[in-house]
Each structure stands twice: as structure tokens, then as C-alpha cells.
C-alpha positions as CSV (number, residue, x, y, z in Angstrom):
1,X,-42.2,46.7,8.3
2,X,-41.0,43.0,7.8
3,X,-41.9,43.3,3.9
4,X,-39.9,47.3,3.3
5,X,-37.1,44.9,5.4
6,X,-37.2,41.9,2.5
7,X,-37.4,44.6,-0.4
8,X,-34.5,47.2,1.3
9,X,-32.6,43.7,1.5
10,X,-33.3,42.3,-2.0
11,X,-32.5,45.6,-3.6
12,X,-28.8,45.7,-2.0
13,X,-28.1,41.9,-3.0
14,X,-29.0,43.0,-6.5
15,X,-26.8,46.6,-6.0
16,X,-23.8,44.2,-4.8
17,X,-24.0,42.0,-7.4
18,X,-23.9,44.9,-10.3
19,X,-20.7,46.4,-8.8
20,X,-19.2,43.1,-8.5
21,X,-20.1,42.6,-12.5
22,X,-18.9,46.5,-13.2
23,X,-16.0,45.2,-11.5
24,X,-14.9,42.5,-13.0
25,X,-15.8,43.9,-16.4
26,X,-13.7,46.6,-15.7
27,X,-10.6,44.6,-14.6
28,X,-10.6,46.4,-11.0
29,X,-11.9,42.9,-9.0
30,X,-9.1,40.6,-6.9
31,X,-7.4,38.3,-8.9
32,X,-8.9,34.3,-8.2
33,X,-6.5,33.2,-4.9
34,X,-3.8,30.9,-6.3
35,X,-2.9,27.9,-4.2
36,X,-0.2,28.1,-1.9
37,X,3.1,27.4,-2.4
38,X,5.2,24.3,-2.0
39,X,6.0,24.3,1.9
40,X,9.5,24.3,0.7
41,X,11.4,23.3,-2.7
42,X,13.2,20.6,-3.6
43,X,16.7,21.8,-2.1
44,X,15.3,20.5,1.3
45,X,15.4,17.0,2.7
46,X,12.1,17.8,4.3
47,X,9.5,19.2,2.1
48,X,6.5,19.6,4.0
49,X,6.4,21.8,7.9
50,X,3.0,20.2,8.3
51,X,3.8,16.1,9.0
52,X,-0.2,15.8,9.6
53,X,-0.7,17.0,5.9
54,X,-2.0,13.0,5.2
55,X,-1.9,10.0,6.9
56,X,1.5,8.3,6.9
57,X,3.4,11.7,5.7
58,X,5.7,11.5,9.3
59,X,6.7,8.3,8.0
60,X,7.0,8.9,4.2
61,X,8.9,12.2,4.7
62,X,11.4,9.9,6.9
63,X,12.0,7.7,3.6
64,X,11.7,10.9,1.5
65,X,14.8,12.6,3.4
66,X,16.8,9.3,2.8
67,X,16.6,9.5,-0.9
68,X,17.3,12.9,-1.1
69,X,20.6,12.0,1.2
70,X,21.3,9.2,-1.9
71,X,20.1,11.5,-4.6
72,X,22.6,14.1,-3.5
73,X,26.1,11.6,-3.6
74,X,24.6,10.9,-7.1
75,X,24.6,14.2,-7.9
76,X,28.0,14.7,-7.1
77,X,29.5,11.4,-8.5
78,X,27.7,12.5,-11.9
79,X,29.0,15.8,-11.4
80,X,33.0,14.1,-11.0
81,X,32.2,12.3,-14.1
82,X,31.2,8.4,-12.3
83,X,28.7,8.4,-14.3
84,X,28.4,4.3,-13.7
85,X,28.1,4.8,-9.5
86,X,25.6,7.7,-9.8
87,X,23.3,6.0,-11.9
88,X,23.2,3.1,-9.2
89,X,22.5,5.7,-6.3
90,X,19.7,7.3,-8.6
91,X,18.3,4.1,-8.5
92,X,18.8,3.7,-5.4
93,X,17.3,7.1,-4.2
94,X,14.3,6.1,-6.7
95,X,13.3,3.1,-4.6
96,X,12.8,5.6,-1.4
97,X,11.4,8.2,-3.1
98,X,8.7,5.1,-4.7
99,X,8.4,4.2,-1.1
100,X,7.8,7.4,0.3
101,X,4.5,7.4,-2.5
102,X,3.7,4.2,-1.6
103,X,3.2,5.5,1.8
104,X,1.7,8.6,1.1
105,X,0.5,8.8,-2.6
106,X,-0.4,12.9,-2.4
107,X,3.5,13.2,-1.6
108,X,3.9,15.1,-4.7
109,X,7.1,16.6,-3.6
110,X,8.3,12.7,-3.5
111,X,6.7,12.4,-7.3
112,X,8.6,15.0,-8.2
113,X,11.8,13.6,-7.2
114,X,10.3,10.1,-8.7
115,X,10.8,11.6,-11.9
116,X,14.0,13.5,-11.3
117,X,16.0,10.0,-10.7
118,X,14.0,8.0,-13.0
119,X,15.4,10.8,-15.6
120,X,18.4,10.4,-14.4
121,X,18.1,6.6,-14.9
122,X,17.1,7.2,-18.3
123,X,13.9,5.8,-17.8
124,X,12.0,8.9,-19.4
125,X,9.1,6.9,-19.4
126,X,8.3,6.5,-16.5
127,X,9.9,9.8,-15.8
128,X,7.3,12.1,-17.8
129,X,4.4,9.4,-15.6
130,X,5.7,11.0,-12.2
131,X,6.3,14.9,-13.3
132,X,2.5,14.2,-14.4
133,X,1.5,12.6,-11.3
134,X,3.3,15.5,-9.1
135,X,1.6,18.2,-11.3
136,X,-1.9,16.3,-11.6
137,X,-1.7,16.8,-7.1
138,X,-0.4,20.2,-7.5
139,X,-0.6,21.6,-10.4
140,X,1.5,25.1,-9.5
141,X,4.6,22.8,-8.1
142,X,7.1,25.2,-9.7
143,X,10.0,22.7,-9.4
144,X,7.7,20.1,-11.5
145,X,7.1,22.2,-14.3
146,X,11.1,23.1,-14.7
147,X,12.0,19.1,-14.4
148,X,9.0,18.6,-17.3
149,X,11.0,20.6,-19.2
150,X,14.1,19.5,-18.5
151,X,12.8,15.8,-19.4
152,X,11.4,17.6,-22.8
153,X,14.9,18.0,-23.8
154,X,16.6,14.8,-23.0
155,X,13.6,13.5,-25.5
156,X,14.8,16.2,-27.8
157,X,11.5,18.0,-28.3
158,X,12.5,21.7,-27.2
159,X,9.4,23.0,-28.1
160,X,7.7,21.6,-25.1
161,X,10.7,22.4,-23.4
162,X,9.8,26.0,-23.7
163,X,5.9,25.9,-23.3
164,X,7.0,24.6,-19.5
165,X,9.0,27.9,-19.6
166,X,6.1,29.8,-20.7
167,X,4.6,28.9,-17.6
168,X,7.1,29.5,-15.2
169,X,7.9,32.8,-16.7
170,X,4.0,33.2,-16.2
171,X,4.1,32.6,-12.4
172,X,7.1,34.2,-12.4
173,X,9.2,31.8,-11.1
174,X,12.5,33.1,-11.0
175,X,15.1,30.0,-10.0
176,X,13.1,27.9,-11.7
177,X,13.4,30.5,-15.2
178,X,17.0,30.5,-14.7
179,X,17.7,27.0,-14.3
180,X,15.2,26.0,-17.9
181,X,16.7,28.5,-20.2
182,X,20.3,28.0,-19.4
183,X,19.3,23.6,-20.2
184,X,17.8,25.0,-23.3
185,X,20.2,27.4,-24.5
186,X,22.4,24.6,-24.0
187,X,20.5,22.4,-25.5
188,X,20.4,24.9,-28.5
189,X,24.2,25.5,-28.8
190,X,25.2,22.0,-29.1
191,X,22.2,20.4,-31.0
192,X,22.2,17.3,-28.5
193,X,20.1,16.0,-25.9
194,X,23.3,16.0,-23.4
195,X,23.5,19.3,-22.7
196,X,20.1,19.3,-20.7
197,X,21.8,16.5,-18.8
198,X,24.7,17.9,-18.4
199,X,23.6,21.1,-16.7
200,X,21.3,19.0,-14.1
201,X,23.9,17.4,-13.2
202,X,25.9,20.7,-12.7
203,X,23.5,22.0,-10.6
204,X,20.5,22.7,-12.4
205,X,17.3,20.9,-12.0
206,X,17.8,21.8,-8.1
């Protein structure tokens, strides 16, 4: 009885494990689970719902949420054409969104924003180092992806520009689509690496 148990058993492991091939083969199995999404994008002060995510992320988001309040009067004073002032409060917002890394380096909401105001610094450099570091943690950060490209075009290579679109039109990201092809239409229309700027600054990039 024990061995017609084994053999009834073996034969319906090797059963499953046909259909699953029939299935795959056929295109009828699940598609492989993405990752979540972001636990909430960039146009909150306060990224993550979970402040036991890592050790120190209480703290960091604290830090975070100040240099998104900075980032923000940037934004606006770049918007009003103080171009001088804003670039200050990047850098200022930049030191809290380092420090809220420091604290917590798998912050990758926090890299993310590393790179938006060391863009807006013009420090591209170290810019395209923190959209990698942000997508290097998680790799389907949306918001990342649509910076990346934005960054593309300030260094005046569209054609990256658009392979970041490709992607996000791939995950079907909707604001984020939006957003990248206005910068690059822009970008198109006036031949200059300003207009990607410019329409961050207007609101895109947010």
C-alpha cells in the first residue's frame, strides 16, 4: 500500500509539472508578481506608511519631510523666475535629503529626491549617481525612471531620454508618461537643454 501511495504520488508531481510547462508554453500561466509599488510618490512629504521598513526610517523620514518642505519654496522661487534663491534651497533641501540616506541608506524615495536637487543644482553628476542608487534599491520606482530621463535631457542625449520612456510606457505609468514626453517634446521644439528644465520647474518632474 505504502509503495501504490509513493508511485500515485510521484505520477501527479510529474502530471502537475507537464500542465505547468503546457501552460507556460502556451502563454495561459500568471504573469511573475512584480514588486509592490512605492508606498506613495514623490508628491508626499512622507513616503513610506511603514516607519519600521529599516532601522532609523522614523528618524530619516523626519529629515526627509524637511527637505521636501525646502524643495517645495525652491520649486516655487524657480517657478517666479529667482532662479539665484532656488538654487540655494535645492541645496539646501539636498543636505536633508543626504541626511535622511545617511540615516537610512535603502531610503530610495530620499535617493530619488537626492538626484532631483542635485539636478537642479546642476550637479548632473552626481545627479545620474543617486537616480542609480534609488533604482539599483528599487528598481520599478516609477518616479526614478521619469527623473532619469529628465536628467537625460539636461545632458542633451534625448535618446536615453526616451528609452526611460519606453519603460514607463511599459509599466504603464501614466503621470509619469505624461510628465517625460511633454520635457521631451519640449526638448525637441526648442533644440536646447532648457526646456527639460524649464518644465520641471513648471511642475513636471513631480
Amino acid at each position: 500500500m505504502r509503495e501504490l501511495r509513493s508511485s500515485f504520488l510521484l505520477v501527479f508531481m510529474v502530471a502537475s509539472l507537464a500542465l505547468a510547462a503546457h501552460a507556460r508554453a502556451a502563454g495561459t500561466s500568471p504573469e511573475p508578481r512584480t514588486p509592490p509599488p512605492a508606498q506613495a510618490m514623490p508628491g508626499s512629504a512622507f513616503p513610506s506608511k511603514d516607519s519600521t521598513a529599516a532601522p532609523g526610517r522614523a528618524e530619516a523620514e523626519k529629515v526627509y519631510a524637511k527637505g521636501w518642505d525646502l524643495a517645495q519654496q525652491a520649486k516655487q522661487e524657480l517657478a517666479t523666475g529667482k532662479s539665484d534663491s532656488a538654487k540655494k534651497r535645492f541645496g539646501k533641501a539636498l543636505k536633508k535629503f543626504k541626511e535622511a540616506t545617511d540615516i537610512d541608506p535603502s531610503y530610495y524615495q530620499a535617493w530619488n529626491m537626492v538626484g532631483f536637487c542635485s539636478r537642479k543644482s546642476g550637479d548632473l553628476k552626481r545627479s545620474f549617481e543617486a537616480y542609480a542608487k534609488c533604482i539599483e534599491i528599487e528598481p520599478e520606482y516609477a518616479p526614478a525612471h521619469e527623473y532619469l530621463g529628465e536628467a537625460y535631457l539636461m545632458a542633451g542625449d534625448p535618446a536615453k531620454a526616451k528609452e526611460q520612456l519606453l519603460w514607463l510606457v511599459s509599466r504603464k505609468s501614466k503621470d509619469e508618461i505624461a510628465t517625460l514626453t511633454q520635457s521631451i517634446e519640449a526638448y525637441e521644439k526648442s533644440g536646447t537643454t532648457g526646456a527639460a528644465s524649464d518644465s520641471a520647474a513648471k511642475g513636471g518632474g513631480w
